[in-house]
PyMOL commands that place a pseudoatom at each C-alpha (Angstrom):
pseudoatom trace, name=CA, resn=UNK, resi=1, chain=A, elem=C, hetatm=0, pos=[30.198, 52.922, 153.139]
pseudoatom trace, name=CA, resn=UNK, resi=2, chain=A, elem=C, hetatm=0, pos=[30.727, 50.491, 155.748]
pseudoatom trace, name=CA, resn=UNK, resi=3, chain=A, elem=C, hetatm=0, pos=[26.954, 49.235, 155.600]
pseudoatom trace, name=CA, resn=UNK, resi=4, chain=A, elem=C, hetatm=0, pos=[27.726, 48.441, 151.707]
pseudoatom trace, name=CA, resn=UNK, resi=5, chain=A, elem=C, hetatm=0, pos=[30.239, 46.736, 152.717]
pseudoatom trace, name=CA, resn=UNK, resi=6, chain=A, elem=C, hetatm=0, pos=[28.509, 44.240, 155.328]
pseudoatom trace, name=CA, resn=UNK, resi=7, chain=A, elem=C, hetatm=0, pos=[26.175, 44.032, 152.725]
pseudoatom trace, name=CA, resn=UNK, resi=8, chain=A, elem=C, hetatm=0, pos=[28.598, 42.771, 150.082]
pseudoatom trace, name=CA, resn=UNK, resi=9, chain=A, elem=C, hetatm=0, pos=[30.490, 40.524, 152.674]
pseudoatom trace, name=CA, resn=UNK, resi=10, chain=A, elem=C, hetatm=0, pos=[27.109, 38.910, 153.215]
pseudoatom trace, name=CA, resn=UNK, resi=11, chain=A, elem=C, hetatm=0, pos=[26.499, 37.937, 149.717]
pseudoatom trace, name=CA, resn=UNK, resi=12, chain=A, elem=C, hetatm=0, pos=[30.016, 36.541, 149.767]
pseudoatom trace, name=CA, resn=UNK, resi=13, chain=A, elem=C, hetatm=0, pos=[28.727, 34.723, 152.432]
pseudoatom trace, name=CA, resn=UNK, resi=14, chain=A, elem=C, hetatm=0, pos=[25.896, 33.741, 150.961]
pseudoatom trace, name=CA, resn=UNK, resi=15, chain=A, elem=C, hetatm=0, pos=[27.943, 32.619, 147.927]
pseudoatom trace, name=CA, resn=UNK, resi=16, chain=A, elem=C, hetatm=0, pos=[30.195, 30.350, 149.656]
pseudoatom trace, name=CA, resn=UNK, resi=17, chain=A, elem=C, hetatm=0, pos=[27.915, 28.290, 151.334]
pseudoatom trace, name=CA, resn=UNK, resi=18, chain=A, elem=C, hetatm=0, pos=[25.274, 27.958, 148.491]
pseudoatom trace, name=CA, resn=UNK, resi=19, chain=A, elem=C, hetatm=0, pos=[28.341, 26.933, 146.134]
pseudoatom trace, name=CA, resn=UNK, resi=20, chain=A, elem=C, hetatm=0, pos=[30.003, 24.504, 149.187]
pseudoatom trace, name=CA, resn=UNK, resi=21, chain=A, elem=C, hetatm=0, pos=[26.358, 23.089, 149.451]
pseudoatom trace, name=CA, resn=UNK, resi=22, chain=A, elem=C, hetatm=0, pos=[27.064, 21.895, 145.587]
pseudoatom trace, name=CA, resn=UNK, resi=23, chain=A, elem=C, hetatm=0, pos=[30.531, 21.107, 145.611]
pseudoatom trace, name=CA, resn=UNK, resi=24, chain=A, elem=C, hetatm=0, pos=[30.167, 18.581, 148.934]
pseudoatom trace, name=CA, resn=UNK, resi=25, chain=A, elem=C, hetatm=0, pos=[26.971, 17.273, 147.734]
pseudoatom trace, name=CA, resn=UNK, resi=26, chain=A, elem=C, hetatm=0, pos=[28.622, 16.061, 144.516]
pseudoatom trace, name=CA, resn=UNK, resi=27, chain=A, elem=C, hetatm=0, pos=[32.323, 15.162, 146.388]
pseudoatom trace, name=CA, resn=UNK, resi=28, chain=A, elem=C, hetatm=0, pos=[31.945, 14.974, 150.338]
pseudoatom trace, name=CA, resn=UNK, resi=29, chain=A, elem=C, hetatm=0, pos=[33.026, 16.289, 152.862]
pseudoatom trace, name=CA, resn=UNK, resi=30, chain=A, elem=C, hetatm=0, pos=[36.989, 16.510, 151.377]
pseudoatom trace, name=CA, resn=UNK, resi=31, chain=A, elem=C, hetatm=0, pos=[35.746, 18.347, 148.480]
pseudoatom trace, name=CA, resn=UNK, resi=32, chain=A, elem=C, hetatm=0, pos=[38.416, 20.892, 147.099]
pseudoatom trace, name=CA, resn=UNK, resi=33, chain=A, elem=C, hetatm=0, pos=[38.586, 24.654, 149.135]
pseudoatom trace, name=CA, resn=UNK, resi=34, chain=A, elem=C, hetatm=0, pos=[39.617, 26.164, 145.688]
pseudoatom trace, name=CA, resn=UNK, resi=35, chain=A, elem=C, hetatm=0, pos=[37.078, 24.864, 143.671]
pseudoatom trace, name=CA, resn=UNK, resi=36, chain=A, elem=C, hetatm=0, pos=[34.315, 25.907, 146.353]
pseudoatom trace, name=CA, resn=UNK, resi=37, chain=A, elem=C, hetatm=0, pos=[36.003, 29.444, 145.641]
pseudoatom trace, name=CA, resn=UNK, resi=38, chain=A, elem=C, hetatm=0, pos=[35.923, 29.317, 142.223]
pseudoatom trace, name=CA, resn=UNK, resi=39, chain=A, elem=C, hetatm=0, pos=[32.616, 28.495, 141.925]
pseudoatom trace, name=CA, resn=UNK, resi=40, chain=A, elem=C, hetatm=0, pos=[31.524, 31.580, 144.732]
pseudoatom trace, name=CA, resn=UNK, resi=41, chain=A, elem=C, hetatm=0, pos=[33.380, 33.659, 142.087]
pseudoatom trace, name=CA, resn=UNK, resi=42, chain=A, elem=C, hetatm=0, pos=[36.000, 34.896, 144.785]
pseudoatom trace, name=CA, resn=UNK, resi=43, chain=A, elem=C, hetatm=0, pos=[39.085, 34.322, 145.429]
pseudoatom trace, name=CA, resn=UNK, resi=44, chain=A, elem=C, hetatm=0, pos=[40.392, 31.288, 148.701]
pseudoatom trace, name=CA, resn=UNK, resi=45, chain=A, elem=C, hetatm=0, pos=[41.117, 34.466, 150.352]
pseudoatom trace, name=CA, resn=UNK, resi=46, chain=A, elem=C, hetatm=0, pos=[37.757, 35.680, 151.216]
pseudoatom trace, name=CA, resn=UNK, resi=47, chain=A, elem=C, hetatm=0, pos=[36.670, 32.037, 151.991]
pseudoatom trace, name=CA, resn=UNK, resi=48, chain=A, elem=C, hetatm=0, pos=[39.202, 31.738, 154.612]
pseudoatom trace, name=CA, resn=UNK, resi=49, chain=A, elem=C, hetatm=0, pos=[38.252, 34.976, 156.185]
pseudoatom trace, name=CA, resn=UNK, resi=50, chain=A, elem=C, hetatm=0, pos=[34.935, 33.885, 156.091]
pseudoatom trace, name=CA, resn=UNK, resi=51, chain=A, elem=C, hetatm=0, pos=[35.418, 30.347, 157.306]
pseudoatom trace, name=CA, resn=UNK, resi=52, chain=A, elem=C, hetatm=0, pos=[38.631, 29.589, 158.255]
pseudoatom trace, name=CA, resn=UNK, resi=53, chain=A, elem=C, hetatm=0, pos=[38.056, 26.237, 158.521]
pseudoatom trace, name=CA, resn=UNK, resi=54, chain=A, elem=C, hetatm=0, pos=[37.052, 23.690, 156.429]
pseudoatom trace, name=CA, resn=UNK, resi=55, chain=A, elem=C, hetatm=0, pos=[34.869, 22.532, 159.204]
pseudoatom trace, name=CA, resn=UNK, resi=56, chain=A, elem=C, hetatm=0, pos=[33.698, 25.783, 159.560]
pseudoatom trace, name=CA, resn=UNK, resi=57, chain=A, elem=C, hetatm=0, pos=[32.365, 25.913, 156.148]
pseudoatom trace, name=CA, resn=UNK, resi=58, chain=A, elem=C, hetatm=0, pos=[31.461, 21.935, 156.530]
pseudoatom trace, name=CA, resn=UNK, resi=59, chain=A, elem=C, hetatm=0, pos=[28.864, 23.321, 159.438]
pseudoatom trace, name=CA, resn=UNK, resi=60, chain=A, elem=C, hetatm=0, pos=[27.687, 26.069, 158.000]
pseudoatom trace, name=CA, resn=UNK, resi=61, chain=A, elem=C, hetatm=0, pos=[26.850, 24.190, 155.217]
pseudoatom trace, name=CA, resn=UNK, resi=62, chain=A, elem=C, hetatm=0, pos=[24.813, 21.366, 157.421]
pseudoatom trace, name=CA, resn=UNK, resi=63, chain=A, elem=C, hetatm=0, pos=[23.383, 24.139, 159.803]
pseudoatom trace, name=CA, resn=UNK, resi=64, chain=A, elem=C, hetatm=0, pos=[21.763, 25.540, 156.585]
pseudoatom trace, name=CA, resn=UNK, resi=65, chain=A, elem=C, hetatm=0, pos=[20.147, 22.291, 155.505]
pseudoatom trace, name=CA, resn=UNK, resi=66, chain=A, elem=C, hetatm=0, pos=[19.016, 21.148, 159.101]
pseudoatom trace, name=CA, resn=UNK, resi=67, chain=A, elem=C, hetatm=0, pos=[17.467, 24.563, 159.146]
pseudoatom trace, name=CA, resn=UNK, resi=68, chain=A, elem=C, hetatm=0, pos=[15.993, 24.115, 156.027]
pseudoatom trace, name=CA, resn=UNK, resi=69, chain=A, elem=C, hetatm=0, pos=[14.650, 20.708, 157.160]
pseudoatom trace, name=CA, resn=UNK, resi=70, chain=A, elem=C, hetatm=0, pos=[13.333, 22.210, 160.440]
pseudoatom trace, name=CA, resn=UNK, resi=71, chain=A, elem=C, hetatm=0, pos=[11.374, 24.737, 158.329]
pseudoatom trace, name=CA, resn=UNK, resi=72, chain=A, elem=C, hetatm=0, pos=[9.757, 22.150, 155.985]
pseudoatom trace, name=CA, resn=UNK, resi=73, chain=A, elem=C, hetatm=0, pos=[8.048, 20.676, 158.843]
pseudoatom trace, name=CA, resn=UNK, resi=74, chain=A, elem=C, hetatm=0, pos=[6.283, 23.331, 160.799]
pseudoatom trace, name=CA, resn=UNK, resi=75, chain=A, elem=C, hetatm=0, pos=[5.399, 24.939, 156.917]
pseudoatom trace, name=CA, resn=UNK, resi=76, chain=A, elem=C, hetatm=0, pos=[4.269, 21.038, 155.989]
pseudoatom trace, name=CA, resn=UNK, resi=77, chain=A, elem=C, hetatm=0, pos=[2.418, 20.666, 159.472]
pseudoatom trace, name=CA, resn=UNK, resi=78, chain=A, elem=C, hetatm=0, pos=[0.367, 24.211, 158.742]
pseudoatom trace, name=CA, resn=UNK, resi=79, chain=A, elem=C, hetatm=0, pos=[-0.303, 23.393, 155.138]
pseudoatom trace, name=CA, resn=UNK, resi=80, chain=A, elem=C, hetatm=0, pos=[-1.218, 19.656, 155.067]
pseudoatom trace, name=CA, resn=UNK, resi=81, chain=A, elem=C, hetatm=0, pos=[-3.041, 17.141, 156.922]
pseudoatom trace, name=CA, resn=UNK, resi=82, chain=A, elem=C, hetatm=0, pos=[-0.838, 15.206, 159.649]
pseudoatom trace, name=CA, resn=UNK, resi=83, chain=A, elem=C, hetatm=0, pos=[-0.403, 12.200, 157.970]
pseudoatom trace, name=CA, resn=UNK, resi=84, chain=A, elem=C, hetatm=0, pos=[0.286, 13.710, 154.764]
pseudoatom trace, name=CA, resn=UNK, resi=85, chain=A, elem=C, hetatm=0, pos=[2.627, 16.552, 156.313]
pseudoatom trace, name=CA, resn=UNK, resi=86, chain=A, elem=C, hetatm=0, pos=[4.763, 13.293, 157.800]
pseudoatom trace, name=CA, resn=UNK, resi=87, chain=A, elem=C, hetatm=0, pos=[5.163, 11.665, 154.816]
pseudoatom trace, name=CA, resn=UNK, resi=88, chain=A, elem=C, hetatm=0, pos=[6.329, 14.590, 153.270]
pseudoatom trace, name=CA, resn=UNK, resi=89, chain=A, elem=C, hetatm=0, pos=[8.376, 15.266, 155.641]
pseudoatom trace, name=CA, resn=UNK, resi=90, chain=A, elem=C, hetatm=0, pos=[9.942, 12.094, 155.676]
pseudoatom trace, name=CA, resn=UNK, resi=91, chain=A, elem=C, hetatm=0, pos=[10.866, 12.288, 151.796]
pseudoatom trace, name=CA, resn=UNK, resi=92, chain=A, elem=C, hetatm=0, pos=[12.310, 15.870, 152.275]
pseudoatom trace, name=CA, resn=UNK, resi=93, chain=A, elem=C, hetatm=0, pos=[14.631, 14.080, 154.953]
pseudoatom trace, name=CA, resn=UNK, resi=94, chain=A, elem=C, hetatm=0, pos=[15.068, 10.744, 153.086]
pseudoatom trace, name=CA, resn=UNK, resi=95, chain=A, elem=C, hetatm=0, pos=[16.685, 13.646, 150.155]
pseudoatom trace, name=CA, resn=UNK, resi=96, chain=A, elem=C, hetatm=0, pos=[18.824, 15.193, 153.106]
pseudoatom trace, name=CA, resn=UNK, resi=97, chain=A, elem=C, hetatm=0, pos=[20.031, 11.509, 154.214]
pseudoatom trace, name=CA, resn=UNK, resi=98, chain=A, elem=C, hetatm=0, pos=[20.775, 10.956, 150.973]
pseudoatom trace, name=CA, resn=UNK, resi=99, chain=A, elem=C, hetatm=0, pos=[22.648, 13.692, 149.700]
pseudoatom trace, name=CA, resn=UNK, resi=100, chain=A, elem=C, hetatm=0, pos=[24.503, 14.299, 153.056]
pseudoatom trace, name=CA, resn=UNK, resi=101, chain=A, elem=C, hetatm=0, pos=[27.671, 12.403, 151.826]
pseudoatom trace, name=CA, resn=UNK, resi=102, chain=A, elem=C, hetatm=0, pos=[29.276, 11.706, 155.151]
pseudoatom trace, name=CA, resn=UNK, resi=103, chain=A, elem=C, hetatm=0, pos=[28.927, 15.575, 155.886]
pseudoatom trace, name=CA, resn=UNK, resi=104, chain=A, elem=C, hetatm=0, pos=[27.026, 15.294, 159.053]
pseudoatom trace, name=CA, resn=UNK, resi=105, chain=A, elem=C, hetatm=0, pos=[29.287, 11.957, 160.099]
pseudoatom trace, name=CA, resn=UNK, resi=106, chain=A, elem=C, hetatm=0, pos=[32.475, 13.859, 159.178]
pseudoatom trace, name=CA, resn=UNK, resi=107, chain=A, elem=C, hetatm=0, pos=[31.851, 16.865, 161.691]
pseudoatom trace, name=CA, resn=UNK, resi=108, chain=A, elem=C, hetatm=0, pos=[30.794, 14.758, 164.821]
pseudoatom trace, name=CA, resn=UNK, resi=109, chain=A, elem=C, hetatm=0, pos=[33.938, 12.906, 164.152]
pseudoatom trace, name=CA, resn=UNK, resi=110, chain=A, elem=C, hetatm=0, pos=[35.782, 15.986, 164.208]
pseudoatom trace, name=CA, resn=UNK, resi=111, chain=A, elem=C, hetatm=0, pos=[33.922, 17.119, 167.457]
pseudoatom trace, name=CA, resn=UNK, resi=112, chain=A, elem=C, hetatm=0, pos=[33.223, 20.332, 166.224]
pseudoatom trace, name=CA, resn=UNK, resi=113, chain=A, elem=C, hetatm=0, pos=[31.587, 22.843, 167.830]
pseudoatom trace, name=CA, resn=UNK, resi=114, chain=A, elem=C, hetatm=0, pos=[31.152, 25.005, 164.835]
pseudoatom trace, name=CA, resn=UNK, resi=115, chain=A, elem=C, hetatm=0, pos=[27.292, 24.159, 164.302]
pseudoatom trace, name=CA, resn=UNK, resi=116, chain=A, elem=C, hetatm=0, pos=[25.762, 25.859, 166.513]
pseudoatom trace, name=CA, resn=UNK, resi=117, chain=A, elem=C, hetatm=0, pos=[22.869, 23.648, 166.548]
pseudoatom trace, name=CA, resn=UNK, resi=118, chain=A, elem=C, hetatm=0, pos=[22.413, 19.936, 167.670]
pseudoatom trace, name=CA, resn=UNK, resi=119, chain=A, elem=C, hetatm=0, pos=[21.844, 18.516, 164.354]
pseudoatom trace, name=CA, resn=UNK, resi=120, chain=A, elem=C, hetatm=0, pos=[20.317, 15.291, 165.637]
pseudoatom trace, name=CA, resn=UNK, resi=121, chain=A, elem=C, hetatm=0, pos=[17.975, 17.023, 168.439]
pseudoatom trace, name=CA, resn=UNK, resi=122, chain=A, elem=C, hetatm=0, pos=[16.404, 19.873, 165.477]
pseudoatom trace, name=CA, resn=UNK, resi=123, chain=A, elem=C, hetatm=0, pos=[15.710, 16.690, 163.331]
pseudoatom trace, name=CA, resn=UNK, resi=124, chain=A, elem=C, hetatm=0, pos=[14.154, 14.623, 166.997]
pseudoatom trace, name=CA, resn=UNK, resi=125, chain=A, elem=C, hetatm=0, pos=[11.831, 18.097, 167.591]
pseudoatom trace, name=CA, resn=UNK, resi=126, chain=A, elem=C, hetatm=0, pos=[10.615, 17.993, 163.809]
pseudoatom trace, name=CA, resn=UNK, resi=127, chain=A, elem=C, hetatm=0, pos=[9.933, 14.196, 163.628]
pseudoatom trace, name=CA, resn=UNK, resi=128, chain=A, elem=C, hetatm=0, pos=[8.373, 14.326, 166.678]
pseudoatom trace, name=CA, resn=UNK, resi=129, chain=A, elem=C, hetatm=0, pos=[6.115, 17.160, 166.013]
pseudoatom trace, name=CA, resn=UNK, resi=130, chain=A, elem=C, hetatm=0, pos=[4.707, 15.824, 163.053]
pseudoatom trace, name=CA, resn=UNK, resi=131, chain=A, elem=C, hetatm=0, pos=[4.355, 12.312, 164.645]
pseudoatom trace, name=CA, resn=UNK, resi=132, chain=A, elem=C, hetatm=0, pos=[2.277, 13.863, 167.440]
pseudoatom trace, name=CA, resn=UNK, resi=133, chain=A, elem=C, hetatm=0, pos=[0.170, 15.597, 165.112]
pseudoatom trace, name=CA, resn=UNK, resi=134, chain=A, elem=C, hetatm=0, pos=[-0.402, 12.039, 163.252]
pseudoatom trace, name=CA, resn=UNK, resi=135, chain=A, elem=C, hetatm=0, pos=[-1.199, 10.096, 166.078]
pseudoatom trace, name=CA, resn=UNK, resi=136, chain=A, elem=C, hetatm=0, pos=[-3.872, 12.905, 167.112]
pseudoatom trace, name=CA, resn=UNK, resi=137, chain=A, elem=C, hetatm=0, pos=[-5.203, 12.440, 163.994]
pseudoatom trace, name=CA, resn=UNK, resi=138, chain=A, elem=C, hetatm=0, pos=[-5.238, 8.490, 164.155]
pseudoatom trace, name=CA, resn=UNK, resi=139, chain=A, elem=C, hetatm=0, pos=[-2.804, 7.893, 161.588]
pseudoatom trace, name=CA, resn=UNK, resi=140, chain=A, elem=C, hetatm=0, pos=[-0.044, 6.273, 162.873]
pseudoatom trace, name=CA, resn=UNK, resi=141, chain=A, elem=C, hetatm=0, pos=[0.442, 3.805, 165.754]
pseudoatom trace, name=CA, resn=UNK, resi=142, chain=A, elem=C, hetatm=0, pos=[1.195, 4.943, 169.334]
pseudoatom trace, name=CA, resn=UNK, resi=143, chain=A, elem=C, hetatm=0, pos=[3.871, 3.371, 169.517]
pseudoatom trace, name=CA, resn=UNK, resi=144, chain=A, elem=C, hetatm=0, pos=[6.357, 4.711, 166.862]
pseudoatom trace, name=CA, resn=UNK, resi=145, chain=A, elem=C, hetatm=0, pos=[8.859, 7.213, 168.173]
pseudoatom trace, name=CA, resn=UNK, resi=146, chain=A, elem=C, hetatm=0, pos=[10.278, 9.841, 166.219]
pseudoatom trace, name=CA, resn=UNK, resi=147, chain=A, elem=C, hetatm=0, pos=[13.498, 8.535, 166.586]
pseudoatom trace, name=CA, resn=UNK, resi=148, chain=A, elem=C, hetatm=0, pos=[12.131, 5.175, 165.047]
pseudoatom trace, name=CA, resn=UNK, resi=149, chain=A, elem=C, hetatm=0, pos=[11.352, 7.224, 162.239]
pseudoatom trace, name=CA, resn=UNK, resi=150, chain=A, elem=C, hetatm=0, pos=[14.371, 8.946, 161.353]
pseudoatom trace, name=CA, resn=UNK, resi=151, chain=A, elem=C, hetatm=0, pos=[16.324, 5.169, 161.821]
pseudoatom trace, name=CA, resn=UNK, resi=152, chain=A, elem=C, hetatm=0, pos=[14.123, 3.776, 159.415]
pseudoatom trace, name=CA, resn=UNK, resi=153, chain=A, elem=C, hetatm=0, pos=[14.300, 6.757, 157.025]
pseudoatom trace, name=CA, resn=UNK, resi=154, chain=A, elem=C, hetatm=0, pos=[18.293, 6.943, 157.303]
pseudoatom trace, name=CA, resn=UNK, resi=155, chain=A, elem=C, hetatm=0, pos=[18.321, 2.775, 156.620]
pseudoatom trace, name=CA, resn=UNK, resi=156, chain=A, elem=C, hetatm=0, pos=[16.403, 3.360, 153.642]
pseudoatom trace, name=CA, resn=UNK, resi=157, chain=A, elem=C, hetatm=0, pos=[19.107, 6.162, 152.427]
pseudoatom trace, name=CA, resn=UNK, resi=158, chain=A, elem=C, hetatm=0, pos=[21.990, 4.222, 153.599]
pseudoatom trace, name=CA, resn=UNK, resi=159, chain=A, elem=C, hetatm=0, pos=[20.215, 1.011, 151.231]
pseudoatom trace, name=CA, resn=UNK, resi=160, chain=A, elem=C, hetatm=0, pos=[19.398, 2.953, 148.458]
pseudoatom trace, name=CA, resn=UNK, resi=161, chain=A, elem=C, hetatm=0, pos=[21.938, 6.229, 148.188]
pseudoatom trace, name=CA, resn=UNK, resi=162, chain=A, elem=C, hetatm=0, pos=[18.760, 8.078, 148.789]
pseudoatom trace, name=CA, resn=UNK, resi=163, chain=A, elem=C, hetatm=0, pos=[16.128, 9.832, 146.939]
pseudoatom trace, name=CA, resn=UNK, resi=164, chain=A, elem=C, hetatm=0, pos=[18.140, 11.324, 144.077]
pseudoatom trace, name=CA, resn=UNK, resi=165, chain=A, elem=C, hetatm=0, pos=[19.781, 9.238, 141.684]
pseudoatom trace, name=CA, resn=UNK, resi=166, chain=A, elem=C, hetatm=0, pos=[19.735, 5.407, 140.733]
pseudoatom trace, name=CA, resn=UNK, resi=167, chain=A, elem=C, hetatm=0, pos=[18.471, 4.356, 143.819]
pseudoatom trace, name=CA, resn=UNK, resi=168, chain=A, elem=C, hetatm=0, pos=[15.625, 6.581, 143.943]
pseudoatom trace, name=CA, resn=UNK, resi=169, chain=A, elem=C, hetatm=0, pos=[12.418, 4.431, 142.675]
pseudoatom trace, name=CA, resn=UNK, resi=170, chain=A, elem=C, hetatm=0, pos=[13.901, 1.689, 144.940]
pseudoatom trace, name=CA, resn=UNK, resi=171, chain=A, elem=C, hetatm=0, pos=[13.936, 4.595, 147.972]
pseudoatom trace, name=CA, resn=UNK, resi=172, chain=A, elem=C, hetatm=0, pos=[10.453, 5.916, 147.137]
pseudoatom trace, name=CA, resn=UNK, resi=173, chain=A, elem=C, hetatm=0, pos=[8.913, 1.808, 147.150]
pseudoatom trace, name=CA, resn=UNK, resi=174, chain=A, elem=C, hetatm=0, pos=[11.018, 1.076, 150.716]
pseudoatom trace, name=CA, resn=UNK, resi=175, chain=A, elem=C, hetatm=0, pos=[10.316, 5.012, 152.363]
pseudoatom trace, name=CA, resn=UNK, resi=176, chain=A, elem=C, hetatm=0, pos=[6.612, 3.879, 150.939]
pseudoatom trace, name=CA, resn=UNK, resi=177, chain=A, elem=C, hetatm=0, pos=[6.932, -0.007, 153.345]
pseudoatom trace, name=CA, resn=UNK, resi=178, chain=A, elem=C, hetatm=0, pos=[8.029, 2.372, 156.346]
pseudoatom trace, name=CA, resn=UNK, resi=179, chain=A, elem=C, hetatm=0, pos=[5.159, 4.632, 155.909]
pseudoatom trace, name=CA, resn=UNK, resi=180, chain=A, elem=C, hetatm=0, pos=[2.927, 1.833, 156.166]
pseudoatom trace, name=CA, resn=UNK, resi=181, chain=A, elem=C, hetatm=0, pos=[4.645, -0.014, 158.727]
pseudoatom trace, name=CA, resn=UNK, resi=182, chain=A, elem=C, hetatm=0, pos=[4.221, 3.714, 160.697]
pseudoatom trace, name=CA, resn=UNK, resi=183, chain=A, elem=C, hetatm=0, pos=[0.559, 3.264, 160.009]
pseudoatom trace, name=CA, resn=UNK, resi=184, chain=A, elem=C, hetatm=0, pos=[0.030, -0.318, 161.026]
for i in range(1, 184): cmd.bond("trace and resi %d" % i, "trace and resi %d" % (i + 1))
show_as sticks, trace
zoom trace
């Protein structure tokens, strides 16, 4: 019985975060607790017992996409070319930069240690990775550092609003310039 039950307190889990992911994607970081509950389909109690915090939720939420992000890149860097795995890379984190919201910027203001993960350094290690693998490969200049990469990436998102939305064709032609620029 108790097995059933860790089972169905990790779907609640599960639930929580994938319907937080939605709610402070559409309205930040100060999006409503009750309406993140509602649309889990449980009640605020189990949310607070399974984040008492808003920032704890707010982390797990961000710990799941820089995860995600992580993953991308070592599945992009064993299924593409280098140059091609970079620049895909660089529009799955262009999406992330855009649809962040002030999420990430709203937790390192509340020095939270709630992550788990250094954020910035998991997103360094993946840029990097795929940058080496370009340069091997004669793709990009030497001189480009990964964290060149994810400046220029965020600057388009913090232009445009990101990939998603109005600003998107605009994102795509400016993440396109950077690209190039990476090239020389």
């Amino acid at each position: 019985m108790a097995a059933a039950m860790r089972a169905d307190a990790a779907r609640n889990r599960e639930r929580i975060v994938e319907a937080a992911r939605e709610v402070f994607g559409t309205e930040g970081p100060e999006a409503s607790l009750n309406e993140i509950a509602r649309r889990a389909g449980i009640g605020p109690g189990t949310l607070y017992r399974h984040f008492p915090t808003r920032a704890a939720l707010q982390a797990a939420v961000l710990a799941g996409r820089i995860e995600r992000l992580r993953d991308r890149a070592a599945e992009l860097r064993r299924t593409l070319p280098p140059d091609e795995a970079l620049a895909a890379w660089l529009r799955a984190f262009l999406a992330h930069a855009g649809t962040d919201h002030g999420l990430a910027g709203h937790l390192i203001a509340q020095e939270t240690a709630a992550l788990g993960i250094d954020c910035h350094q998991v997103i360094r290690d993946a840029a990097a990775e795929l940058l080496d693998g370009a340069r091997r490969a004669g793709t990009v200049r030497a001189d480009v550092t990964a964290q060149d990469a994810i400046d220029l990436v965020v600057g388009v998102a913090l232009a445009t609003g990101g990939a998603e939305g109005a600003g998107a064709g605009r994102a795509e032609r400016l993440l396109g310039l950077v690209l190039d620029a990476l090239r020389g």
